[in-house]
Structures are given as C-alpha cells and as structure tokens.
DSSP file (Angstrom, degrees, kcal/mol; ACC not computed):
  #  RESIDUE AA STRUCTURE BP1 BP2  ACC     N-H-->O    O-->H-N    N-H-->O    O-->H-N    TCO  KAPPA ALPHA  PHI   PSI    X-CA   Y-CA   Z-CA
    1    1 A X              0   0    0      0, 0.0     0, 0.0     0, 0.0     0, 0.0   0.000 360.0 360.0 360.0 128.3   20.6   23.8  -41.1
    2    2 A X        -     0   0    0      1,-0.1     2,-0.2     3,-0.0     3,-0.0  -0.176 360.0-114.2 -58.7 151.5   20.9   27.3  -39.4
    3    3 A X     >  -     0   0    0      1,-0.1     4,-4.1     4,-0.0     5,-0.2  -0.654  25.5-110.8 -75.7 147.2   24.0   29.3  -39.8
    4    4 A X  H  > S+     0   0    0     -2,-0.2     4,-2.5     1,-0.2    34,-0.2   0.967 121.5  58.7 -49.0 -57.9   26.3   30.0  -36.7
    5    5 A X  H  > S+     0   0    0      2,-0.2     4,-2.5     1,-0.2    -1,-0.2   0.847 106.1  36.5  -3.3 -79.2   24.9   33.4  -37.5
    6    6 A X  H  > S+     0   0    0      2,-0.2     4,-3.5     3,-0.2    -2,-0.2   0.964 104.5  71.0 -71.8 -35.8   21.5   33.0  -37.2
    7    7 A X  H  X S+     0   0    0     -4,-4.1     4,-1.4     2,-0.2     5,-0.4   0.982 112.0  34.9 -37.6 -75.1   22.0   30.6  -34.3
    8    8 A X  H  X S+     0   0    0     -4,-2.5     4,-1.7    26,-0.3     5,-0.5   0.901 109.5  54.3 -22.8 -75.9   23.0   33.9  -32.4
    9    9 A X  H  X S+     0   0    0     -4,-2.5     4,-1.6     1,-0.2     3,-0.4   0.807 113.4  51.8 -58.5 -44.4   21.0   36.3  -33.7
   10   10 A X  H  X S+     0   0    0     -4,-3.5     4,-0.6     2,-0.2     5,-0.3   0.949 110.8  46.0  11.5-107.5   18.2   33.5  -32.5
   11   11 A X  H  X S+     0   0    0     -4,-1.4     4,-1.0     1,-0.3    -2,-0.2   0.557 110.1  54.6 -33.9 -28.0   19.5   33.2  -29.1
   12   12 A X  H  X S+     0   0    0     -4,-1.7     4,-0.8    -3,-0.4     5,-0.5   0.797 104.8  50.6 -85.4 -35.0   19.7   36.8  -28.8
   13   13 A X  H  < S+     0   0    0     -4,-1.6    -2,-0.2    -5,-0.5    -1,-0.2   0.667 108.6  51.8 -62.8  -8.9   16.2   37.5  -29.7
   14   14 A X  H  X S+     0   0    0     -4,-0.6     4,-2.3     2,-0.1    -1,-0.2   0.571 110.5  59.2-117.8 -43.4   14.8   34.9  -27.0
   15   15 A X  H  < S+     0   0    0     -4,-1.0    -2,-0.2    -5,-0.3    -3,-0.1   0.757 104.6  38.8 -86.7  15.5   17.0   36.8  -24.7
   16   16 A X  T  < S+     0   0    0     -4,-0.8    -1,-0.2     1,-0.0    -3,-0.1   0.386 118.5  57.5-117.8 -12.6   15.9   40.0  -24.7
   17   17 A X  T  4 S+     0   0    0     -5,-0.5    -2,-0.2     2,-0.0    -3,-0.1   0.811  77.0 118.5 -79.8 -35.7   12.5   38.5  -24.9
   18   18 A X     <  -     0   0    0     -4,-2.3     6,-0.1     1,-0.2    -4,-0.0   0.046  53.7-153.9 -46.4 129.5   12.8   36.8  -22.1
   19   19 A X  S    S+     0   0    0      1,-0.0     2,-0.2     4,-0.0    -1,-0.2   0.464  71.2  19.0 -85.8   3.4   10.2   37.4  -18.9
   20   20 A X  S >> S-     0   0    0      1,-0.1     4,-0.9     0, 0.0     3,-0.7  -0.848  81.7 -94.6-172.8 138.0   12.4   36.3  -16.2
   21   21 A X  H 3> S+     0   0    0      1,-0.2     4,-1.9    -2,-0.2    -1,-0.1   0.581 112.6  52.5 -63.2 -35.8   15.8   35.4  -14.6
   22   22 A X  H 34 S+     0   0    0      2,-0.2     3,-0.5     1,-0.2    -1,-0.2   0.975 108.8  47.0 -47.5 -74.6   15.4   31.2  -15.6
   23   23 A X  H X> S+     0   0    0     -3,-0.7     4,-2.1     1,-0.3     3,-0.9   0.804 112.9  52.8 -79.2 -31.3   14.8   31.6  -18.8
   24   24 A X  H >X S+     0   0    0     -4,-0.9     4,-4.1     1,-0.2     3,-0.8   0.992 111.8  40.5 -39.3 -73.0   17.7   34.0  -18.9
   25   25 A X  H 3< S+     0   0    0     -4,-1.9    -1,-0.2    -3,-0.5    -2,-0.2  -0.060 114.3  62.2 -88.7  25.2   20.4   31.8  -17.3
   26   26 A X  H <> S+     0   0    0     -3,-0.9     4,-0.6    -5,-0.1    -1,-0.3   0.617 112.7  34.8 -88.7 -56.0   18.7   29.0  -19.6
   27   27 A X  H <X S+     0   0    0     -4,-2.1     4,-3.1    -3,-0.8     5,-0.3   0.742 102.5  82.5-100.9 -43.8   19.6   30.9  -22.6
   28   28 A X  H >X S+     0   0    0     -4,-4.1     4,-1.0    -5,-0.3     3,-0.7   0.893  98.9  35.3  -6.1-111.2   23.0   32.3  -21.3
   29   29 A X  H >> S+     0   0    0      2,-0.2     4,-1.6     1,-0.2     3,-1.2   0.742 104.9  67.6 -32.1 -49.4   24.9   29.6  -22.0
   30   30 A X  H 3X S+     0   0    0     -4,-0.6     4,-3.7     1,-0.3    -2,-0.2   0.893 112.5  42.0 -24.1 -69.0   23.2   28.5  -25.2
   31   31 A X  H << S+     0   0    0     -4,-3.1    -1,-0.3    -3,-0.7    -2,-0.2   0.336 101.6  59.4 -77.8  10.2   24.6   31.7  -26.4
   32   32 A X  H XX S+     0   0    0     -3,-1.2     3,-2.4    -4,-1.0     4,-1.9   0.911 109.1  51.6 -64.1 -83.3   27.8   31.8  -25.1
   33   33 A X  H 3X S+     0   0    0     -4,-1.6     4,-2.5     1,-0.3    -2,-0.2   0.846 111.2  43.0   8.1 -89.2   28.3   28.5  -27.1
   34   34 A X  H 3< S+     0   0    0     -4,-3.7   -26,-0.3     2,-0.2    -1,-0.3   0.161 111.9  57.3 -90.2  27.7   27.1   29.8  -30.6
   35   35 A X  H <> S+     0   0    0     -3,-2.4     4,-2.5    -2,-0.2     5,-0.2   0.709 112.0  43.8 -89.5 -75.9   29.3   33.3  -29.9
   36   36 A X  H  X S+     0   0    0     -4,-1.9     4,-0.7     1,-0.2     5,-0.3   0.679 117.1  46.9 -60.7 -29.4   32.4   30.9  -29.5
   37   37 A X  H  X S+     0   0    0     -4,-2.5     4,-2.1    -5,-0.4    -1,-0.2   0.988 107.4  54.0 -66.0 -54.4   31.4   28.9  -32.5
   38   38 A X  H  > S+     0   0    0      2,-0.2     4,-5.2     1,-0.2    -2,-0.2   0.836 108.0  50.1  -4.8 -73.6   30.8   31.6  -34.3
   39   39 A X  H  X>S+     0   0    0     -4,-2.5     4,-2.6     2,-0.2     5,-0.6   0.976 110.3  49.2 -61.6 -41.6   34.4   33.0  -33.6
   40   40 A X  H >X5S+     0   0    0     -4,-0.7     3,-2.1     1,-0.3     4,-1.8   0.884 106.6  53.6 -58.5 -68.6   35.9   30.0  -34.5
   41   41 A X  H 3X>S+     0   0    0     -4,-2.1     4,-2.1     1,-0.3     5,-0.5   0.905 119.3  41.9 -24.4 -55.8   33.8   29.8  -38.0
   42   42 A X  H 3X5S+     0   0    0     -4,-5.2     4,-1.2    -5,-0.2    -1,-0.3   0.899 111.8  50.5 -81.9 -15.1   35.3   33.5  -38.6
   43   43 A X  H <X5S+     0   0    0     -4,-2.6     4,-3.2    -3,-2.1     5,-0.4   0.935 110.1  49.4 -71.7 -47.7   38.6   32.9  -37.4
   44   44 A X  H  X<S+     0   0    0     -4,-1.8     4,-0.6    -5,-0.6    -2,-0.2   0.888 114.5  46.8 -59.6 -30.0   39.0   29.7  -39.8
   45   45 A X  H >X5S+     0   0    0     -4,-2.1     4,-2.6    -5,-0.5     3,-1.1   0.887 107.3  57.1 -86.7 -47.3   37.6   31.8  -43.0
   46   46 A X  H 3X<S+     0   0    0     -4,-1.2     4,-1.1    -5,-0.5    -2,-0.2   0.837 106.4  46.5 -64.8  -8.9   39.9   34.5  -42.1
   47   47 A X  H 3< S+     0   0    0     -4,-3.2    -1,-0.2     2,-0.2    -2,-0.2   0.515 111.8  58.5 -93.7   2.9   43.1   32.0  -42.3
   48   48 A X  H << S+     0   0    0     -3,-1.1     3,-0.2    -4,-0.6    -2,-0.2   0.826 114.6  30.5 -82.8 -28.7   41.6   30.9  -45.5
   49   49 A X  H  < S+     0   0    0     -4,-2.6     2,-0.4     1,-0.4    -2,-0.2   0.711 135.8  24.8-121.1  -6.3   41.7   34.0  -47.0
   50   50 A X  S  < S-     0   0    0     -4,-1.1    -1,-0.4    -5,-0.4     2,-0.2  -0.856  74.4-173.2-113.1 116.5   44.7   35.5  -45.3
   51   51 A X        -     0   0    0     -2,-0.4    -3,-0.1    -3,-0.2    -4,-0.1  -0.566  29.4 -96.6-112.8-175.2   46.9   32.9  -44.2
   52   52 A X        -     0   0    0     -2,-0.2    -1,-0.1    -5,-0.1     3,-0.1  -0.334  44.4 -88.1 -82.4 169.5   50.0   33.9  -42.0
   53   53 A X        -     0   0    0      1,-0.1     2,-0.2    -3,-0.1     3,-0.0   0.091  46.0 -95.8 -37.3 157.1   53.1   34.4  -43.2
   54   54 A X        -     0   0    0      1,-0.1     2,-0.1     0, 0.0    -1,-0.1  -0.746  57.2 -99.0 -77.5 146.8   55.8   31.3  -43.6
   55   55 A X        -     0   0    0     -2,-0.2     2,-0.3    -3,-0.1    -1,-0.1  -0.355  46.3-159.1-112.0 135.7   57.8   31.4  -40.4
   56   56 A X        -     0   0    0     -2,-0.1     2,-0.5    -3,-0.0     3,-0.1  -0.959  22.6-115.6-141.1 131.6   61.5   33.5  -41.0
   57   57 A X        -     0   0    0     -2,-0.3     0, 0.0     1,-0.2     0, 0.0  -0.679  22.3-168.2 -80.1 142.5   64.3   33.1  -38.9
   58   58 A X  S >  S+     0   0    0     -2,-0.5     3,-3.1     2,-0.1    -1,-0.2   0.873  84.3  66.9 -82.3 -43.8   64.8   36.1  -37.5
   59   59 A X  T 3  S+     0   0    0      1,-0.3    -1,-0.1     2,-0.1    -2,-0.0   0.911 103.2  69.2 -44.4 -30.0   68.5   35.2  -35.9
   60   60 A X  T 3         0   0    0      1,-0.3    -1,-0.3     0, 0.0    -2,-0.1   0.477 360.0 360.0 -56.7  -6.6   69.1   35.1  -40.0
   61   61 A X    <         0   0    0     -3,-3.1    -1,-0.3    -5,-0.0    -2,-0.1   0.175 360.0 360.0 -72.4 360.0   68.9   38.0  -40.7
C-alpha cells in the first residue's frame, strides 16, 4: 500500500507528464484528493506529537 506521500508525488508526475487538457482535468482531482489526505495524515501526527493545550478559563484569571 502506497503512502499518502507517494500517492502525490505519483499524481504529480502523471501531471506534468501529461499530453493534453483531458488527461489533465482527469488527474486534477485525483490530486486534489491525495493533497487533502495528505494534510489530514500530517495534521493528525502533528496533534500526536504536540497536542494542544487543556482549555484555561481565561475569565479566571
């Protein structure tokens, strides 16, 4: 199974190969998709390894 990673890097390689506006707006989306997986994949490792703060009232203060 690919990584979200290589899924991109993939998709990006078949679009700058690509000979013509179809195969473009084929591929488009595809990578649009495995961008926005991608982020999620790095947002979710970055609250694993920093997660946010515990929530402080401020009006306590």
């Amino acid at each position: 199974m690919k990584t979200t990673e290589e899924r991109v890097q993939e998709l990006c390689a078949r679009m700058l190969a690509a000979k013509d506006e179809e195969a473009v707006n084929e591929i488009a989306p595809l990578l649009k998709q495995a961008l926005h997986e991608h982020c999620e994949r790095m947002r979710k490792l970055v609250l694993l390894d920093f997660p946010p703060p515990p929530n402080q009232d401020m009006a306590a203060d």
